[in-house]
C-alpha positions as CSV (number, residue, x, y, z in Angstrom):
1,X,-25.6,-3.7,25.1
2,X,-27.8,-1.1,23.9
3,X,-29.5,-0.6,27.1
4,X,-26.3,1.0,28.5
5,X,-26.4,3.4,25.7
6,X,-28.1,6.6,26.1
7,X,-32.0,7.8,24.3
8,X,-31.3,8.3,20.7
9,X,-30.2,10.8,18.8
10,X,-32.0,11.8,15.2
11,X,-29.5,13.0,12.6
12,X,-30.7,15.3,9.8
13,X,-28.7,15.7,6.7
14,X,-29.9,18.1,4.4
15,X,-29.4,18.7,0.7
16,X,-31.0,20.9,-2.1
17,X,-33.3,18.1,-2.8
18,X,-32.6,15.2,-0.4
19,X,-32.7,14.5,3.2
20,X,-31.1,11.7,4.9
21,X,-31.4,11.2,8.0
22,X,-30.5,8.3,10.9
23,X,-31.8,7.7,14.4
24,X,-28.9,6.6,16.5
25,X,-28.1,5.6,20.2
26,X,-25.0,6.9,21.7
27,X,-22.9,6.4,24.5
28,X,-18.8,7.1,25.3
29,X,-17.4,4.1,23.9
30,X,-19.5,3.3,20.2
31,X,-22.5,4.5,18.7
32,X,-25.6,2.2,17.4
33,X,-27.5,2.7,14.6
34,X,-31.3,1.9,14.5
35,X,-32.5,3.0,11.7
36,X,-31.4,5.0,8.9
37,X,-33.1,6.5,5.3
38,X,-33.3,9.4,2.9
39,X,-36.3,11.5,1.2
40,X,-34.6,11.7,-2.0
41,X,-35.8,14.3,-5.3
42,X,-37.6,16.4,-2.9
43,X,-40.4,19.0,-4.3
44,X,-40.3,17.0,-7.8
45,X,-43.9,15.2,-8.6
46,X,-42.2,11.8,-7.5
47,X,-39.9,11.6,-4.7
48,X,-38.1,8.5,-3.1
49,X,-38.6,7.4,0.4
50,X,-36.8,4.7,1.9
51,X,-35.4,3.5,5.1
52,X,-33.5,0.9,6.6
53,X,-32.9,-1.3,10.0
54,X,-29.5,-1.7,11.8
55,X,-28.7,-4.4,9.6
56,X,-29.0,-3.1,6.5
57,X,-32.7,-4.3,6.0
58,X,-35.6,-2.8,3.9
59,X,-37.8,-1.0,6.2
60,X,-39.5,1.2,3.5
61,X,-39.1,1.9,-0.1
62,X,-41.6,3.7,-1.9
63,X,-42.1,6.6,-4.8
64,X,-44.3,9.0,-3.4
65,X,-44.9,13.1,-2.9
66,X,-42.5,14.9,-0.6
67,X,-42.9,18.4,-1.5
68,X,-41.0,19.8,0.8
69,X,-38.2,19.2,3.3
70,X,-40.6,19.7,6.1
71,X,-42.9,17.0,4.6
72,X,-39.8,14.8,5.0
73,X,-39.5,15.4,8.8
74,X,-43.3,14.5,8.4
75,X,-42.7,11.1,7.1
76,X,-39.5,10.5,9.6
77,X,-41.8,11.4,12.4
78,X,-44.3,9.0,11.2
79,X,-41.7,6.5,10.7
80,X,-40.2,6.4,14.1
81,X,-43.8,6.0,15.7
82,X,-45.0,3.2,13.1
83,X,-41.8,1.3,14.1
84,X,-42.4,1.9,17.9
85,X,-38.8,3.8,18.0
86,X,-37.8,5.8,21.2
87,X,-38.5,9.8,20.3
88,X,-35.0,11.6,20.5
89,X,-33.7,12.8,23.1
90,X,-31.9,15.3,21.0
91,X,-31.8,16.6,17.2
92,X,-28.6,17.4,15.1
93,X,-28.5,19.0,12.2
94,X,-25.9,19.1,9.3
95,X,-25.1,23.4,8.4
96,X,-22.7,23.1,5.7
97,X,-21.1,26.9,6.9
98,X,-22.0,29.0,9.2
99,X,-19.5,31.9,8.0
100,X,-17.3,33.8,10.1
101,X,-18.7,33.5,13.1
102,X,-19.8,29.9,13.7
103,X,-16.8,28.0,13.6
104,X,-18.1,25.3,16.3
105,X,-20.6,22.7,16.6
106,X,-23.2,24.0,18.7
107,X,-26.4,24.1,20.8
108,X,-29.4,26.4,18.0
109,X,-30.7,29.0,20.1
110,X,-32.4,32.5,18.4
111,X,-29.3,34.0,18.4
112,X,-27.4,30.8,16.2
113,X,-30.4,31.2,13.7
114,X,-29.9,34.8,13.3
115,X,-26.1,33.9,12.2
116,X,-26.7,31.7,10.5
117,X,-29.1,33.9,8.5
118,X,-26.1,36.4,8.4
119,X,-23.8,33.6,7.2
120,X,-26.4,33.1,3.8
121,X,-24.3,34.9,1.6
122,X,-22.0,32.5,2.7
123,X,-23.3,29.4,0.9
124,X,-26.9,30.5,-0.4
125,X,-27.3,27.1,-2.3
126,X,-27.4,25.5,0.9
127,X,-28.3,27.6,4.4
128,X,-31.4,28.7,3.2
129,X,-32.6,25.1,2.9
130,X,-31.1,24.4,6.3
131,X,-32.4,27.0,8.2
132,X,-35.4,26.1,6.9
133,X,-35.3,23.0,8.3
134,X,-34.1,23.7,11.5
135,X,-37.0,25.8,12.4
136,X,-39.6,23.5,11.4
137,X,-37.8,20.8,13.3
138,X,-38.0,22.7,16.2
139,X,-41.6,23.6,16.1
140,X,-42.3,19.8,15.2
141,X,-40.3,18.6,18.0
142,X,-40.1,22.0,20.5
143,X,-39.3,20.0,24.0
144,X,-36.2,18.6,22.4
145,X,-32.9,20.1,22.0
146,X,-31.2,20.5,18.9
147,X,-27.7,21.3,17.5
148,X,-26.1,22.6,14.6
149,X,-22.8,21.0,13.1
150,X,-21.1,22.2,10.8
151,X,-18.7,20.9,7.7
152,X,-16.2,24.1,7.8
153,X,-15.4,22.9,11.6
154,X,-12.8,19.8,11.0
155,X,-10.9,23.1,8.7
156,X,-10.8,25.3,11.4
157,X,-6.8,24.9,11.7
158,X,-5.8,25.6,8.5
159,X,-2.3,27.4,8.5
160,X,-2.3,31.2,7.4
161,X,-0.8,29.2,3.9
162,X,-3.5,28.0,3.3
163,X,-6.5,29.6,4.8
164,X,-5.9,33.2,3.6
165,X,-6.8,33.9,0.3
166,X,-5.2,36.7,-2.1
167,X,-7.3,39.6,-1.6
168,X,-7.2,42.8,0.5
169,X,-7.1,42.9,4.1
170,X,-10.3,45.2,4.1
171,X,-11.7,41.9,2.5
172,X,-9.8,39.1,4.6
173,X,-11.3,41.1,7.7
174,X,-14.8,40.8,6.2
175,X,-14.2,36.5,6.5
176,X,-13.3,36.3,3.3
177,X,-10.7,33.3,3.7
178,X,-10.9,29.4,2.8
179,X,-13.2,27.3,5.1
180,X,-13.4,24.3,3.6
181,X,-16.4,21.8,3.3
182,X,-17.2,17.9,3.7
183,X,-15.3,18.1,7.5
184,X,-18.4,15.8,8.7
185,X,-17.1,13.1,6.3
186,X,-13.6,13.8,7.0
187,X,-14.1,13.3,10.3
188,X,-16.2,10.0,9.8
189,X,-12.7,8.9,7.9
190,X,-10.4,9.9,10.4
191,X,-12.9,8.1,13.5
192,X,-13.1,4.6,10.6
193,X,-9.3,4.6,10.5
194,X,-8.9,5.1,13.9
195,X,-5.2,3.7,15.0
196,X,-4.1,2.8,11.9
197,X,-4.6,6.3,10.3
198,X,-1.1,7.0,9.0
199,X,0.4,10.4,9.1
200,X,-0.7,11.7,5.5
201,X,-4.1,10.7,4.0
202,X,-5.5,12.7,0.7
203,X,-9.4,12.1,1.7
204,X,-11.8,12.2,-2.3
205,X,-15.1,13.3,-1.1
206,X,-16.5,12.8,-4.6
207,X,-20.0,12.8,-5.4
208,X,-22.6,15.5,-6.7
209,X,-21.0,17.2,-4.2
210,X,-16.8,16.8,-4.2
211,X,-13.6,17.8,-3.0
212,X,-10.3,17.0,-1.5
213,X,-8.5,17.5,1.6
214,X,-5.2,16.8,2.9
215,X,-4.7,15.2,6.4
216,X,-1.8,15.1,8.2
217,X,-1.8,13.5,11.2
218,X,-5.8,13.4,11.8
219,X,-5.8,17.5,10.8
220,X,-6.4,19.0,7.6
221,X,-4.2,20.6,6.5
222,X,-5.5,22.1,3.3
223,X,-8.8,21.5,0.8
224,X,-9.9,22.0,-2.5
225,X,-13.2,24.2,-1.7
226,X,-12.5,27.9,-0.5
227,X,-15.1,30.5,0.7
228,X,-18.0,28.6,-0.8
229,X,-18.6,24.9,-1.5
230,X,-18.9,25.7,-5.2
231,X,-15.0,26.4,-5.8
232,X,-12.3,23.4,-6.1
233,X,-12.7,20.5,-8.6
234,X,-15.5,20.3,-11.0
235,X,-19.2,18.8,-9.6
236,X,-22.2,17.8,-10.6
237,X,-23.6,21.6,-11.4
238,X,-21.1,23.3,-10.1
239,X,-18.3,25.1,-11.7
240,X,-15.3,24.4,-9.3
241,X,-12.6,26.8,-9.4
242,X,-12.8,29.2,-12.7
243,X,-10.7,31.9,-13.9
244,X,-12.3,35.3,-11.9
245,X,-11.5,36.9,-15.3
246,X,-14.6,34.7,-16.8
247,X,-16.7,36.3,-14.5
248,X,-16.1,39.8,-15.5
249,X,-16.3,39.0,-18.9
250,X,-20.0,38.3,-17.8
251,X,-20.6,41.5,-16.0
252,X,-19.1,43.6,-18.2
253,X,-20.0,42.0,-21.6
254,X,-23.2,39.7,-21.1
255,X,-24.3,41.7,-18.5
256,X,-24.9,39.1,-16.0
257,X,-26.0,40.3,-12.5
258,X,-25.2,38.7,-9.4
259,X,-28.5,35.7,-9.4
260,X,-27.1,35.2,-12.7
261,X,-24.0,34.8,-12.0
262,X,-25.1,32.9,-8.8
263,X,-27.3,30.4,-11.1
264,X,-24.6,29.6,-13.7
265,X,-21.5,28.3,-11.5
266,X,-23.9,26.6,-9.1
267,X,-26.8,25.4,-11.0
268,X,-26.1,25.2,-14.8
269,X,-22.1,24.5,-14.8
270,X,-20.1,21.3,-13.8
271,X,-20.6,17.8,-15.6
272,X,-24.2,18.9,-16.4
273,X,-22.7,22.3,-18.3
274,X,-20.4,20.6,-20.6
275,X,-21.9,17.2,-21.2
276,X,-25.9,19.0,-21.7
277,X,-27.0,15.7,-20.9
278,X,-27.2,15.7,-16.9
279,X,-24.7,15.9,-13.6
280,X,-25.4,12.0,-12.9
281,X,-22.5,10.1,-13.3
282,X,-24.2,7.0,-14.1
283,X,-26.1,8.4,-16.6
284,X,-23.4,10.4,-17.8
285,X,-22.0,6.7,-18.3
286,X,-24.6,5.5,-20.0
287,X,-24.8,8.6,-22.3
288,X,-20.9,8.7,-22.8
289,X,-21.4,5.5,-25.2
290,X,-22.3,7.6,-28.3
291,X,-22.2,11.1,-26.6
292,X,-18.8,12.8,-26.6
293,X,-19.7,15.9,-24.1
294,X,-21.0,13.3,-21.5
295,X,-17.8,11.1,-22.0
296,X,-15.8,14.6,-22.4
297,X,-17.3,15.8,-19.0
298,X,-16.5,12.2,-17.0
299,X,-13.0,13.1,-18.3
300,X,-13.0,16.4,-17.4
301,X,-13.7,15.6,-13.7
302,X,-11.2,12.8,-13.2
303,X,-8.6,14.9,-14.7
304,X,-9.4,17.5,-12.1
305,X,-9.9,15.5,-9.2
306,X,-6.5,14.1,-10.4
307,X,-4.9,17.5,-10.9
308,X,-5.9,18.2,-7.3
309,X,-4.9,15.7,-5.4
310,X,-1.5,16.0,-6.7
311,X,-1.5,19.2,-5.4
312,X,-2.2,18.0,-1.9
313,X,0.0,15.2,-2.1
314,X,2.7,18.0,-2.8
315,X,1.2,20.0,0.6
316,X,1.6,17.0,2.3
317,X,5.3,16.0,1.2
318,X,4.1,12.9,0.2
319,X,1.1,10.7,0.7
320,X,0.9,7.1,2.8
321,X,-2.7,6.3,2.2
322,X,-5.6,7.6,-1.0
323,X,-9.6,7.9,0.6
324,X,-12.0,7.7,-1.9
325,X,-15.2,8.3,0.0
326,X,-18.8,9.6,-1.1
327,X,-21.7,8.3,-4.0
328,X,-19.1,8.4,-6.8
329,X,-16.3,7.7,-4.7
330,X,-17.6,4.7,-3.1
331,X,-19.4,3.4,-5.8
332,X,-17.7,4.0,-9.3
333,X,-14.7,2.0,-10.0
334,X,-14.3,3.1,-13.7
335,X,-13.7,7.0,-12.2
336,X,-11.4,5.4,-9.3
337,X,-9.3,3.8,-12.4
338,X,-9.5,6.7,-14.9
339,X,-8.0,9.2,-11.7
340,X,-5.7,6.8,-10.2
341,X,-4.1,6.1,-14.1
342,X,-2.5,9.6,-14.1
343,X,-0.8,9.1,-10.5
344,X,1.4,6.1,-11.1
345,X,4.3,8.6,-12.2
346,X,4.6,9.1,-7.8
347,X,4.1,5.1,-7.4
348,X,0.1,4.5,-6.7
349,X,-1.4,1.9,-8.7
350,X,-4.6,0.0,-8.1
351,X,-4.9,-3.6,-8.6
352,X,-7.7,-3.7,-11.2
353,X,-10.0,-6.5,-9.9
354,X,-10.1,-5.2,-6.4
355,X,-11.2,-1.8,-7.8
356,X,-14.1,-3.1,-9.5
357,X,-14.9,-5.1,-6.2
358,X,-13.9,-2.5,-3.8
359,X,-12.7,-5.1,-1.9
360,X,-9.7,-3.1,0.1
361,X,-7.5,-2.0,-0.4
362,X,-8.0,-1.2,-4.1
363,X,-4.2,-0.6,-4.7
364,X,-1.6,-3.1,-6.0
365,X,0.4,-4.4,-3.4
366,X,3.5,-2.9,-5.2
367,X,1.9,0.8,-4.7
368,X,3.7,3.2,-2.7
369,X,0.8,4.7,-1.3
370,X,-2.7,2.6,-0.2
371,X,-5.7,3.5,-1.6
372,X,-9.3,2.1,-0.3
373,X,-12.5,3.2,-0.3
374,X,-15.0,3.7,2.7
375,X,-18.2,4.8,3.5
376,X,-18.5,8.0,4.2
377,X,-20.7,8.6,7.4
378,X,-21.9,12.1,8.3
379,X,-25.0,11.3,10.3
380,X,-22.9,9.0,12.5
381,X,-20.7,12.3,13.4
382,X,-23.6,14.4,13.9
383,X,-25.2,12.1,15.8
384,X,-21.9,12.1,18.3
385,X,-21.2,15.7,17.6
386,X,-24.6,16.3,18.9
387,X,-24.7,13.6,22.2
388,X,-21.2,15.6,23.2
389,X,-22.8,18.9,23.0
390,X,-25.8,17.8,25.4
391,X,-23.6,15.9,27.7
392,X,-21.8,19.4,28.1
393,X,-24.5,20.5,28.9
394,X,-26.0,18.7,31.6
């Protein structure tokens, strides 16, 4: 009963331009959701709002102004007392890195926030946002505790193999090494499968977002992203992994500084870069009809999702089961199909109907390896991440 359970939890989950977020109770044994939503196009002049009960119905759906993130915690605020919710007990916060240094879900005090400012450098796309948010969430809720949890933490085990990269040890010292990114929703994968989590799974984390990560025996093993959450397979506006040489060419011949350089593989690069058109995938489907850079760039990022997770499936030895997991991984059968086509040469095949249904599993029942599709769920972890961390505590 949800009485047993323990005062809720709030989990934020921030983006460039989006913040979801869920109110959860949780206790040592399974967690309930109450409610759950996302302030979505944040600072544009029309922004979504929505929100959801535990079972999935509307609470709230409307286009309004959110300019800011902080407006968001605003309207979530205002939410919870309009619906008569408990206030939280405790606040957690996804930090997609926290660099070097911060390698553990934790409790934010003045000295997390100061590295975490240290760690920008690390992922400047996204800490500056975060910390952002963190500090007006604890002046807009300053009696309750709140933690930080982080998406380089389910990596933290990654073999010298695969965590050092191939540069200097001046450099390696400096934390310059593969973290890895999307552990919340790894770990949400991992928790889903629970016993039946066989001993290699190749999770797809694909949306604006994406990458790939090899699991063997509940632990990755390796991943696509590196340093930063802009390397690995191509994204929405983001580059993925590009020849370093291109880069130079830049500096030395365009003349590109480092906010250049900095606004062209994260901002102005991915499917938006070569189809011109946008880095939506539906309306890159849309466009692809009669545009051959948007169909080119759908293409483009099958092939490399494709290209690796054939890689992992070689880190691996082999694979038993295929995750797709994320908005286009959960959603879009056609880019399921087009990256699954290329992988029948090491037995997967998908059975064609249950694809477009994603009625699991998706894969024939001839295929060596299963492939499904679940829902990614990252507020769910944080919201246990951050109900451990206060239990410690008390």
């Amino acid at each position: 009963m949800a009485t047993e359970l323990t005062p809720p939890v709030l989990a934020l989950n921030s983006g460039s331009s989006s913040l979801k977020f869920g109110l959860y109770r949780v206790g040592p044994l399974r967690t309930e959701m109450l409610l759950s939503g996302e302030a979505e196009s944040i600072g544009q002049e029309t922004s979504g709002f929505r929100a959801k009960d535990a079972r999935g119905n509307t609470l709230l759906s409307e286009s309004v102004s959110v300019r800011s993130q902080q407006d968001a915690v605003i309207r979530i605020g205002a939410l919870l007392a309009d619906r008569r919710m408990p206030a939280p007990a405790a606040i957690g916060h996804r930090v997609v890195h926290g660099g070097p240094r911060l390698r553990q879900h934790c409790l934010i005090d003045e000295s997390v926030l100061q590295e975490l400012e240290a760690a920008t450098p690390f992922a400047p796309l996204h800490i500056p946002s975060a910390l952002s948010l963190i500090r007006f969430a604890r002046e807009h809720f300053p009696t309750v505790p709140q933690a930080a949890c982080f998406d380089t933490t389910f990596h933290t085990g990654l073999a010298d193999v695969a965590r050092v990269l191939p540069v200097s040890k001046e450099l390696q010292a400096e934390g310059i090494q593969r973290y890895g990114f999307h552990g919340l929703s790894c770990e949400s994968i991992v928790r889903q499968l629970a016993d039946s989590l066989p001993s290699r799974v190749v999770i797809a984390h694909l949306g604006n977002g994406a990458s790939v990560t090899a699991v063997k025996s509940g632990q990755s093993i390796d991943t696509s992203m590196g340093l930063t959450p802009t390397g690995g397979v191509i994204m929405g506006t983001r580059s993925g992994d590009l020849d370093p040489g291109v880069l130079v060419y830049l500096l030395r011949e365009k003349r590109f500084d480092a906010d250049m350089l900095e606004e062209l593989v994260d901002h102005r690069s991915g499917l938006l870069g070569i189809s011109g058109v946008g880095s939506d995938m539906r309306r890159l489907h849309e466009a692809a009809r009669s545009n051959a850079d948007a169909s080119l760039a759908i293409r483009m990022f099958c092939y490399s999702v494709r290209k690796q997770l054939a890689a992992l499936v070689a880190a691996l030895e082999g694979v038993d089961l295929i995750v797709f997991t994320g908005g286009i991984g959960e959603n879009d059968w056609e880019v399921r199909a087009e990256i699954c086509h290329g992988l029948a040469w090491f037995g997967v095949n998908l059975d064609e109907a249950r694809n477009r249904s994603s009625k699991n599993p998706i894969s024939d029942p001839a295929s060596r390896a299963r492939v499904i599709v679940l829902a990614s769920q990252e507020d769910e972890q944080i919201a246990r991440h951050t109900w451990a961390i206060c239990q410690s505590l008390s």
